[in-house]
N, C-alpha and C positions, 0 to 999 in steps of 0.2 A: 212574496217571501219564498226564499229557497229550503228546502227542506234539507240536511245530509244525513243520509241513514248508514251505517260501519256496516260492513260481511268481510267477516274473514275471508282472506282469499285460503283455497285448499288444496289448488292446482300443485303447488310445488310441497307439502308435507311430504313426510315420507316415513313411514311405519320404524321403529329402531330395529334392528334384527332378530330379537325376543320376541315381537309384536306376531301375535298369530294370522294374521293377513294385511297385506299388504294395499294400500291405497289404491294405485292405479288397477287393482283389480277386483274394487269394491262393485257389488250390483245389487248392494240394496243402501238407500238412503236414510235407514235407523242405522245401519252399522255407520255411516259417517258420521250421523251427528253422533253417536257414544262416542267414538273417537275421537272426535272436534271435542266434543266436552271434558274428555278424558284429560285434553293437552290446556282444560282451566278457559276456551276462547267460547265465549258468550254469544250463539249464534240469534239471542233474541233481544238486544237492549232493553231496558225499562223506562219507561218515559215519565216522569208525570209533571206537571204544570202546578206550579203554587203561584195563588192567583190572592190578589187584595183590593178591594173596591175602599174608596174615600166616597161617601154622599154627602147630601144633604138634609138627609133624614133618617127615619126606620123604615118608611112608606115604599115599596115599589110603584105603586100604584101613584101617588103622589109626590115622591121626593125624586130628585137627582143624582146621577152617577156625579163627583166630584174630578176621581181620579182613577184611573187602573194602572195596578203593577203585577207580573209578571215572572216570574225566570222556571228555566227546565232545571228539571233532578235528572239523570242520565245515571243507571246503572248506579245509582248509591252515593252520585257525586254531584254538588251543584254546582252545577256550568255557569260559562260566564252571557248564556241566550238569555235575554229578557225584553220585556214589554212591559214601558212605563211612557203614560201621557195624561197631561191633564186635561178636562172635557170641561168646555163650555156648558154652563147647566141652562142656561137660557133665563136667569133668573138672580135673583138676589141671593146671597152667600147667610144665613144665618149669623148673628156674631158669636152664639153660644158652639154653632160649629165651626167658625175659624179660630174662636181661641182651643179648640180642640186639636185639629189636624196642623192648623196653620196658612191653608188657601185662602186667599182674598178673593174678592171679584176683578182686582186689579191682575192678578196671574192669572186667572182663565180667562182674561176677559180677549185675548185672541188664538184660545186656545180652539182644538179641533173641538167640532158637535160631538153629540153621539152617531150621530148619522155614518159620519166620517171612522170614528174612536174605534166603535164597535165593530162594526165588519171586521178590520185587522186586527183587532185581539181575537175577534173567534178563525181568523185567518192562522195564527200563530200559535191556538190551542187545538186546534184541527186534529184528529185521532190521536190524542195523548190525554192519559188522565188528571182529572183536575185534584185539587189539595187546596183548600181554607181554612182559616179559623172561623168557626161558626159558620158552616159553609152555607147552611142553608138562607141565612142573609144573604153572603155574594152571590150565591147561585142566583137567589130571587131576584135577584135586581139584573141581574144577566139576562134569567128568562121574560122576565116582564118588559124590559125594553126591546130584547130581542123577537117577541110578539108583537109589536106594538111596528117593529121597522118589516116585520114580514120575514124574517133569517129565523131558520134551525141553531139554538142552542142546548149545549150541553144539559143534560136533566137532573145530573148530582155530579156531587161532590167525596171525596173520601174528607171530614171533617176533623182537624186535629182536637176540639175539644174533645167530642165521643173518646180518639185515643187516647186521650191524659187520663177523661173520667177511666178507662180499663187500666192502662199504667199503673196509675195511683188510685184506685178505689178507696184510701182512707182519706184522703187530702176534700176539700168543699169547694177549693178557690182554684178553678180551672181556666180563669182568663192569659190573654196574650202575656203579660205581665207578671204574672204566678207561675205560670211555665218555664219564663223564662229565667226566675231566680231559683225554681227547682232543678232547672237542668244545668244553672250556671252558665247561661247564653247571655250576652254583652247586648242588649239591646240601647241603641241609640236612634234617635229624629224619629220616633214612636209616630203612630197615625200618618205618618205618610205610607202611601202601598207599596213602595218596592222596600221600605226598609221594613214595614212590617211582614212582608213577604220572606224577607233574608234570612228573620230570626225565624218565623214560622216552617222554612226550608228545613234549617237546623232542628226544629224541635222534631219534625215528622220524620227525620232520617234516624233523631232518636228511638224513637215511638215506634220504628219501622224495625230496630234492629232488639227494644225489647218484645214486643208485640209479636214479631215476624209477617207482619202487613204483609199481605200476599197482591203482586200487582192485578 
Protein backbone atom coordinates (compact mmCIF):
# COMPACT_ATOMS: atom_id res chain seq x y z
CA UNK A 1 0.00 0.00 0.00
CA UNK A 2 1.24 3.56 -0.86
CA UNK A 3 0.94 5.91 1.67
CA UNK A 4 0.54 9.99 0.42
CA UNK A 5 1.34 12.43 3.00
CA UNK A 6 0.37 16.61 1.87
CA UNK A 7 3.38 19.51 2.94
CA UNK A 8 2.86 22.55 1.98
CA UNK A 9 5.28 23.59 -0.37
CA UNK A 10 7.04 27.19 1.30
CA UNK A 11 9.68 27.72 -1.17
CA UNK A 12 7.71 30.23 -3.17
CA UNK A 13 5.46 32.24 -0.17
CA UNK A 14 6.30 35.51 0.22
CA UNK A 15 5.65 37.71 3.26
CA UNK A 16 2.81 40.74 2.05
CA UNK A 17 4.82 44.03 2.66
CA UNK A 18 3.15 44.86 6.25
CA UNK A 19 4.51 41.47 7.14
CA UNK A 20 7.45 42.26 9.71
CA UNK A 21 9.96 39.74 8.14
CA UNK A 22 10.34 38.41 5.25
CA UNK A 23 10.51 34.52 4.34
CA UNK A 24 13.72 34.04 2.53
CA UNK A 25 15.32 35.40 5.43
CA UNK A 26 13.69 33.31 8.15
CA UNK A 27 16.31 31.41 10.54
CA UNK A 28 14.29 30.09 12.86
CA UNK A 29 11.76 27.13 12.13
CA UNK A 30 8.85 28.37 14.86
CA UNK A 31 8.82 31.59 13.00
CA UNK A 32 7.70 29.53 9.74
CA UNK A 33 5.53 27.44 11.15
CA UNK A 34 3.44 30.83 12.91
CA UNK A 35 3.64 32.05 9.51
CA UNK A 36 2.51 28.78 7.58
CA UNK A 37 -0.32 28.73 10.24
CA UNK A 38 -0.88 32.27 10.08
CA UNK A 39 -1.76 31.83 5.98
CA UNK A 40 -4.75 28.89 7.50
CA UNK A 41 -2.07 25.85 5.67
CA UNK A 42 -2.15 22.75 8.03
CA UNK A 43 1.46 21.75 8.35
CA UNK A 44 0.30 18.48 10.43
CA UNK A 45 -2.82 16.50 8.85
CA UNK A 46 -5.06 14.32 11.26
CA UNK A 47 -5.40 10.97 10.47
CA UNK A 48 -7.73 8.65 12.09
CA UNK A 49 -9.19 5.19 10.75
CA UNK A 50 -12.79 4.20 11.59
CA UNK A 51 -12.67 0.67 11.64
CA UNK A 52 -15.86 -2.16 11.85
CA UNK A 53 -15.45 -5.91 12.50
CA UNK A 54 -18.64 -8.31 11.38
CA UNK A 55 -18.01 -11.77 13.52
CA UNK A 56 -19.29 -14.62 14.39
CA UNK A 57 -19.66 -14.19 17.77
CA UNK A 58 -18.75 -12.06 21.10
CA UNK A 59 -15.65 -14.59 21.85
CA UNK A 60 -12.14 -13.40 20.53
CA UNK A 61 -10.94 -16.22 22.00
CA UNK A 62 -13.53 -18.46 20.31
CA UNK A 63 -15.39 -16.67 17.51
CA UNK A 64 -14.52 -15.38 13.96
CA UNK A 65 -13.65 -12.23 12.28
CA UNK A 66 -16.57 -12.19 9.46
CA UNK A 67 -15.75 -9.00 7.78
CA UNK A 68 -13.49 -5.78 8.00
CA UNK A 69 -14.37 -2.28 6.99
CA UNK A 70 -12.32 0.61 6.95
CA UNK A 71 -12.06 4.30 5.64
CA UNK A 72 -9.62 7.44 6.69
CA UNK A 73 -10.97 10.82 8.19
CA UNK A 74 -8.25 13.26 6.93
CA UNK A 75 -8.33 16.64 8.59
CA UNK A 76 -12.27 16.71 9.41
CA UNK A 77 -13.17 15.07 6.06
CA UNK A 78 -13.92 11.48 5.08
CA UNK A 79 -12.12 10.46 2.16
CA UNK A 80 -12.88 8.31 -0.35
CA UNK A 81 -9.34 5.51 1.32
CA UNK A 82 -11.01 2.48 2.53
CA UNK A 83 -10.60 -1.22 3.56
CA UNK A 84 -13.33 -3.58 3.12
CA UNK A 85 -13.08 -7.56 2.67
CA UNK A 86 -14.70 -10.36 3.74
CA UNK A 87 -12.61 -13.27 5.69
CA UNK A 88 -13.03 -16.84 5.40
CA UNK A 89 -13.82 -17.79 9.13
CA UNK A 90 -12.86 -21.46 8.52
CA UNK A 91 -16.17 -22.53 10.01
CA UNK A 92 -19.93 -22.55 9.85
CA UNK A 93 -21.79 -19.06 9.73
CA UNK A 94 -24.32 -19.10 12.71
CA UNK A 95 -27.93 -18.57 11.25
CA UNK A 96 -28.82 -16.25 14.05
CA UNK A 97 -25.77 -14.18 12.86
CA UNK A 98 -26.42 -14.08 9.15
CA UNK A 99 -30.03 -13.08 9.54
CA UNK A 100 -28.08 -10.26 11.42
CA UNK A 101 -25.34 -8.96 9.14
CA UNK A 102 -26.40 -10.74 6.15
CA UNK A 103 -22.97 -13.05 5.22
CA UNK A 104 -23.60 -16.60 4.34
CA UNK A 105 -21.06 -19.16 4.17
CA UNK A 106 -21.74 -19.16 0.52
CA UNK A 107 -19.89 -15.35 0.27
CA UNK A 108 -16.92 -16.03 2.22
CA UNK A 109 -16.64 -19.28 1.31
CA UNK A 110 -13.66 -18.01 -1.08
CA UNK A 111 -13.01 -15.21 0.54
CA UNK A 112 -9.31 -14.38 1.90
CA UNK A 113 -8.18 -16.07 5.57
CA UNK A 114 -7.43 -14.04 8.28
CA UNK A 115 -4.08 -15.04 7.62
CA UNK A 116 -4.11 -13.17 4.26
CA UNK A 117 -7.17 -10.29 5.61
CA UNK A 118 -5.30 -9.17 8.52
CA UNK A 119 -1.83 -8.23 7.84
CA UNK A 120 -3.28 -5.65 5.13
CA UNK A 121 -5.64 -4.07 7.28
CA UNK A 122 -3.05 -3.50 9.86
CA UNK A 123 -0.96 -2.59 6.74
CA UNK A 124 -3.48 0.27 6.03
CA UNK A 125 -4.14 1.37 9.64
CA UNK A 126 -0.22 1.66 10.23
CA UNK A 127 0.42 5.01 12.31
CA UNK A 128 -3.07 6.46 12.11
CA UNK A 129 -5.52 6.53 14.79
CA UNK A 130 -8.20 4.03 15.16
CA UNK A 131 -12.18 5.01 15.90
CA UNK A 132 -15.06 2.09 16.62
CA UNK A 133 -18.21 1.69 17.95
CA UNK A 134 -17.63 -0.03 21.01
CA UNK A 135 -14.20 -0.19 20.40
CA UNK A 136 -13.16 -2.44 22.78
CA UNK A 137 -15.03 -5.27 20.90
CA UNK A 138 -13.09 -4.51 17.53
CA UNK A 139 -10.02 -3.82 18.97
CA UNK A 140 -10.24 -7.32 20.93
CA UNK A 141 -10.83 -9.34 18.13
CA UNK A 142 -7.89 -7.34 16.37
CA UNK A 143 -5.53 -8.06 19.23
CA UNK A 144 -6.41 -11.64 19.83
CA UNK A 145 -6.07 -12.79 16.32
CA UNK A 146 -3.36 -10.59 15.83
CA UNK A 147 -1.42 -12.65 18.78
CA UNK A 148 -2.46 -15.60 17.72
CA UNK A 149 -0.70 -14.84 13.79
CA UNK A 150 2.53 -13.46 15.68
CA UNK A 151 1.87 -9.23 14.32
CA UNK A 152 1.98 -6.04 16.58
CA UNK A 153 -1.55 -4.70 16.70
CA UNK A 154 -2.95 -1.53 17.53
CA UNK A 155 -3.84 -1.53 21.69
CA UNK A 156 -6.96 0.93 21.61
CA UNK A 157 -9.23 2.58 20.21
CA UNK A 158 -10.87 6.24 20.63
CA UNK A 159 -14.57 4.64 21.10
CA UNK A 160 -17.61 6.62 19.69
CA UNK A 161 -20.07 5.16 22.31
CA UNK A 162 -17.84 6.74 25.50
CA UNK A 163 -18.23 10.15 23.07
CA UNK A 164 -22.06 9.97 22.88
CA UNK A 165 -22.21 8.73 26.61
CA UNK A 166 -20.24 12.60 27.20
CA UNK A 167 -22.33 14.35 24.32
CA UNK A 168 -25.44 13.33 25.63
CA UNK A 169 -25.08 12.47 29.42
CA UNK A 170 -28.96 12.54 29.65
CA UNK A 171 -30.00 10.13 26.85
CA UNK A 172 -29.54 5.82 28.12
CA UNK A 173 -29.55 4.46 24.54
CA UNK A 174 -26.06 4.91 23.01
CA UNK A 175 -26.07 2.16 20.33
CA UNK A 176 -25.11 2.50 16.52
CA UNK A 177 -28.61 3.13 15.81
CA UNK A 178 -29.70 5.72 18.59
CA UNK A 179 -26.92 7.81 17.52
CA UNK A 180 -27.70 7.77 14.52
CA UNK A 181 -31.43 9.15 14.65
CA UNK A 182 -29.94 11.50 17.32
CA UNK A 183 -27.60 13.05 15.04
CA UNK A 184 -30.12 12.68 11.96
CA UNK A 185 -27.48 10.33 10.05
CA UNK A 186 -29.26 8.18 7.21
CA UNK A 187 -28.02 4.80 8.01
CA UNK A 188 -28.61 2.10 5.50
CA UNK A 189 -27.39 -1.97 4.81
CA UNK A 190 -26.69 -1.80 8.82
CA UNK A 191 -24.28 -4.66 10.08
CA UNK A 192 -22.30 -4.68 7.20
CA UNK A 193 -18.55 -2.90 8.30
CA UNK A 194 -17.89 -0.31 5.68
CA UNK A 195 -21.51 0.83 5.92
CA UNK A 196 -21.53 0.82 9.49
CA UNK A 197 -18.21 2.46 9.53
CA UNK A 198 -19.73 5.35 7.14
CA UNK A 199 -22.27 6.40 9.53
CA UNK A 200 -19.87 5.83 12.52
CA UNK A 201 -17.47 8.32 10.35
CA UNK A 202 -20.16 10.83 10.41
CA UNK A 203 -21.21 10.43 13.96
CA UNK A 204 -17.31 10.86 15.35
CA UNK A 205 -16.84 14.06 13.17
CA UNK A 206 -19.90 15.06 15.06
CA UNK A 207 -18.70 14.14 18.66
CA UNK A 208 -15.29 15.57 17.46
CA UNK A 209 -16.70 19.08 16.66
CA UNK A 210 -19.03 19.08 19.94
CA UNK A 211 -16.56 17.44 22.33
CA UNK A 212 -13.38 19.08 20.64
CA UNK A 213 -11.76 15.39 20.45
CA UNK A 214 -8.22 16.23 20.45
CA UNK A 215 -6.11 13.97 17.95
Amino acid sequence: MIQAFWMPRVNNLRASPNHQYRLNSLNSSKMLVNYVKSKGVNLNPVEFVIFDLETTGLSPDRDAILEIGALVVRNDIITSETFETLVQPKRRIPFYISKINGITDRMVQHAPSIEEALPSFLEFVAGRQLVAHNASFDIGFVKANAARLGLEAPVRATCTVQLSRKAFPNESRHNLDAICTRLGIVATNRHRALADVEVTAQAFLEFRRRLLVKA
